[in-house]
N, C-alpha and C positions, 0 to 999 in steps of 0.2 A: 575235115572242114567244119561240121557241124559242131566239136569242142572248142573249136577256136573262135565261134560265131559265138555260141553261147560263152565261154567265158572271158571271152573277148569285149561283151557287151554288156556283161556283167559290170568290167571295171570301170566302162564308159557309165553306166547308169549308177556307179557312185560318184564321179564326176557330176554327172549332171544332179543329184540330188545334195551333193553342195554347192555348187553354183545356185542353186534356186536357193537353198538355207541361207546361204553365206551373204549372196546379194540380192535377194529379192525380198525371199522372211523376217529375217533377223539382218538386214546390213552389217556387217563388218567394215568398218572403217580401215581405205587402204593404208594406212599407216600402223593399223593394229597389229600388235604383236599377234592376237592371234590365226593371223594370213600365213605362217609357217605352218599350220598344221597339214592346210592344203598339198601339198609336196609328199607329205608324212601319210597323211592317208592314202593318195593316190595310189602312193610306194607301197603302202603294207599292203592295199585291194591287187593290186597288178601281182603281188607277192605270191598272196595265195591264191589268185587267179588262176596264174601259171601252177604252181603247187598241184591243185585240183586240178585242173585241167592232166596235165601229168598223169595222176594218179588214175585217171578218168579214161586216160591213153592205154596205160601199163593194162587196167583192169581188160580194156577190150581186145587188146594182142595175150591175154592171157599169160599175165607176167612176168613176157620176152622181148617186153620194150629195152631199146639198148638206148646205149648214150645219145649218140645220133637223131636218133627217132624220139627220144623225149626233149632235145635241146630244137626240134624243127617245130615238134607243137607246142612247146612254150614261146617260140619266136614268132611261129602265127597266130597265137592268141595276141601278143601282143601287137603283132601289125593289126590287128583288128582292132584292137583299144586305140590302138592311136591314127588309125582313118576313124573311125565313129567318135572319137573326140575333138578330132580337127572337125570334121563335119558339123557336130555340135556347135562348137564355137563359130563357126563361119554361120552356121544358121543363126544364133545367138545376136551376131554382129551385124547381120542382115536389119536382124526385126527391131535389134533393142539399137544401134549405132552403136557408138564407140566407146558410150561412156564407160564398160568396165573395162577396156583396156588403156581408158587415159591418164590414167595414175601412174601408167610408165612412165619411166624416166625420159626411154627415149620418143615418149610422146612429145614434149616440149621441145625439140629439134628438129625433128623427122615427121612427111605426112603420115598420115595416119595408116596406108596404105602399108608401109614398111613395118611401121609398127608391129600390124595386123601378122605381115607374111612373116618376119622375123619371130614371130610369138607361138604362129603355127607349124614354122620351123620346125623350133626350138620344143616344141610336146612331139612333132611325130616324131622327129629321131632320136630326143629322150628318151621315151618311150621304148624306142626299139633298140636302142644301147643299154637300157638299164634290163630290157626283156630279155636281150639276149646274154646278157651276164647272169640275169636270176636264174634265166631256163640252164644255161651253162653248169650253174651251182646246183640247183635242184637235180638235174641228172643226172649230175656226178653223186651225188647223195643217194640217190635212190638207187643207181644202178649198184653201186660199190655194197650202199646196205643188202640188195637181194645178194649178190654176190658172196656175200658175208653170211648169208643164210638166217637172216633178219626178216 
């Protein structure tokens, strides 16, 4: 539990340290091209989130972490990132209203309310689809490398 806290909230806390860069410091304009990198980060912190964590896992079973056991704590790091990022964002949208998510599309049809839960949706079970594909990959990697006498 303690690996999945800690790098769980690792990937949350680059989250949040662009969100404060991106909309607070330096604005990015939501039409900017550069609003894809967003995604792109996310993806590579949660990558080797999971990765480390892993690695962090095997070290403490004493390099008899199996598949299983390394695809469950990469799947709980990631339910961690993505409660601690929904929760971010919900508090976010509390203090600051709506304005960063009103450049949705489907801001302009839909109250705002939907917007909000369809957005936070859409990060927690991303999140926990794309975690549980990474930790799926990473522990076939790792398990198959020790295997291989790697």
């Amino acid at each position: 539990m303690r690996i999945a806290l800690k790098y769980g909230l690792l990937i949350t806390l680059v989250v949040v340290v662009w969100v404060v860069v991106a909309r607070f410091l330096f604005p990015i304009d939501p039409k900017s091209s550069l609003n894809v990198l967003a995604p792109v980060i996310f993806n590579v912190a949660e990558v080797l989130a999971i990765l480390f964590g892993i690695r962090a896992r095997q070290r403490e079973s004493r390099d008899e972490l199996n598949f299983k056991e390394g695809t469950k704590t990469g799947l709980s790091i990631a339910f961690v990132y993505a409660l601690s990022s929904c929760l971010f964002f919900l508090l976010l949208f509390v203090l600051v209203g709506s304005k960063l998510i009103a450049p949705e599309p489907m801001a302009q049809t839909r109250p705002m309310w939907q917007v909000a839960l369809l957005a936070y949706a859409g990060l927690f079970f991303g999140a926990l689809i794309f975690g549980l594909i990474y930790s799926t990959i990473i522990s076939f990697v790792l398990v198959r490398r020790r295997s291989l006498g790697h």
